[in-house]
N, C-alpha and C positions, 0 to 999 in steps of 0.2 A: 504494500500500500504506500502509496506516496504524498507527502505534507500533502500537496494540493487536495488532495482526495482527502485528507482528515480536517482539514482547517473549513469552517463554515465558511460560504461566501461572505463579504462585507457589504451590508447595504447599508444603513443610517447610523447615525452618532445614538450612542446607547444612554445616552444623559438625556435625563425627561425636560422636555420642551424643546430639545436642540433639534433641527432639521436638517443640517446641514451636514453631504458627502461626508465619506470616509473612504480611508485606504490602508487603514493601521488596525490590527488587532492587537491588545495591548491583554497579557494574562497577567492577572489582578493576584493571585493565590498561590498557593504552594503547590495545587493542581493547575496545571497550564491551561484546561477545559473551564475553568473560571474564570472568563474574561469574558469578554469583549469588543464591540468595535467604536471607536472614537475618531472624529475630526478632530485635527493637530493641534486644534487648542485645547480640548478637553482633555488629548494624552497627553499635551505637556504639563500641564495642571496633574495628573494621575502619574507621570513620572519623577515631577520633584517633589509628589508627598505619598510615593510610594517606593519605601526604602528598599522591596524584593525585587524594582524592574532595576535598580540600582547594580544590584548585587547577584542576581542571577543571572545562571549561564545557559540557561535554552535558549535555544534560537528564537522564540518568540521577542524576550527581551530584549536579546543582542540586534535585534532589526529595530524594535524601539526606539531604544537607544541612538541608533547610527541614526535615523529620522527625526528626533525629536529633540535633541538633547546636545548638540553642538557647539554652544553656547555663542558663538556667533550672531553678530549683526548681520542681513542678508545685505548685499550693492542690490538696489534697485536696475533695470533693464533700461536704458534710455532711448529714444526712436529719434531720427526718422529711418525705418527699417526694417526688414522682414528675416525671420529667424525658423528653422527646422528644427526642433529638439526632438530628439529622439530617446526614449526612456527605454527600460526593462522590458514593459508590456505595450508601450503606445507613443504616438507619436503627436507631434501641436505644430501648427503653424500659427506661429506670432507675429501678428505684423501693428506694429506702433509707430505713430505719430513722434513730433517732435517733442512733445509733452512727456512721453512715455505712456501712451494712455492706448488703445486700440481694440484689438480684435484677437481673438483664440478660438483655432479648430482644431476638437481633438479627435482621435481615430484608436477607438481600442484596440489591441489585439496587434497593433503592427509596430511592435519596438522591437530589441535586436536581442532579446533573452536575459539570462540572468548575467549580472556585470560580476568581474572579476573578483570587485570587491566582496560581492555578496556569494558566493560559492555556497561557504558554510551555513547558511542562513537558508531561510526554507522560502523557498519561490514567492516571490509577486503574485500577485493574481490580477488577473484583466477582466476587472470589472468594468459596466458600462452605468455610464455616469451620467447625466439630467445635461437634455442638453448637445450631446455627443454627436462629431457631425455638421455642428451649427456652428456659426462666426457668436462667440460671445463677445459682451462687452469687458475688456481687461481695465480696471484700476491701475496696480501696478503689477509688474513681473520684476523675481529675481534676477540676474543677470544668472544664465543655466550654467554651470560647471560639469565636466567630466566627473562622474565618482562621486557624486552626491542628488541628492535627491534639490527638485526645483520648487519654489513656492510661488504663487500666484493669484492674486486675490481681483475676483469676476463678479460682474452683476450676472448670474447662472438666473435671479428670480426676475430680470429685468425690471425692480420695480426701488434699484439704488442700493438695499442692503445689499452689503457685502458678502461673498462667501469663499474662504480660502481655501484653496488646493492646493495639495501639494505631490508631486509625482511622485514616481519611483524613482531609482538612483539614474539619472542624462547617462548615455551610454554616447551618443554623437549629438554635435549641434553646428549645423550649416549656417551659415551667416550671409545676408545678405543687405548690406547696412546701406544707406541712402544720404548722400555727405553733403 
């Protein structure tokens, strides 16, 4: 049997009233099957006041961790410009304005597999997410790195509130900047 096949899909943030995406299961317990799935701010909040995703060495944790916990300022993406990221499971075409402000279409299921980084860690899953396909409205995007995971915050509800994504670990990023 393989993690994909044991791990439940991820569909919503498990925090009552939160609606927003996810892509993180985060196990909460000494049993790994006690967890959950959370958007990145809820895990972050659940990993610096949960001393065992701290200190535990299952792979659940250990992908946590690398996700959530970097302590890093992100560089915002600045435009005018258009950008390929390519992830683990999917891939985004970015294209921003001079503002840093624009458009993201994502496509599940077409990134370049599990990144080097992550061997040991138990697969991504390509999920399909509100949205998927369509040009969204971008806020802002990180600037995408090699070997780390991207963050990006979209009007997904079209109606202003914000909602942050954040990928799997950029496996490529084509660049197509506008000077």
């Amino acid at each position: 049997m393989t993690n994909e096949q044991q791990l439940p899909e991820p569909t919503r943030c498990y925090v009552d009233g939160c609606d927003r995406e996810n892509e993180l299961m985060l196990h909460v317990a000494d049993d790994p099957w006690l967890g959950g799935d959370y958007c990145v701010e809820h895990a972050r909040a659940i990993v610096a006041s949960t001393p065992l995703i701290v200190t535990c060495d299952c792979p659940i944790c250990a992908r946590a961790r690398r996700v959530v916990s970097d302590g890093r300022p992100e560089a915002t993406l600045t435009g005018p410009g258009s950008w390929l990221v390519i992830t683990e499971r999917s891939s985004y075409v970015l294209d921003l304005d001079a503002g840093g402000t624009g458009t993201l279409v994502r496509r599940a299921g077409t990134g370049q597999g599990v990144a080097p980084e992550a061997v040991d860690l138990p697969p991504p899953l390509a999920v399909e997410l509100r949205r998927d396909g369509e040009a969204i409205p971008v806020f802002w995007a990180a600037k995408p790195v090699v070997g780390e995971p991207c963050t990006l915050m979209l009007d997904v509800r079209r109606d202003g509130i914000p909602t942050l994504r954040r990928t799997t670990i950029v496996r490529q990023v084509v660049t197509d900047e506008i000077r």
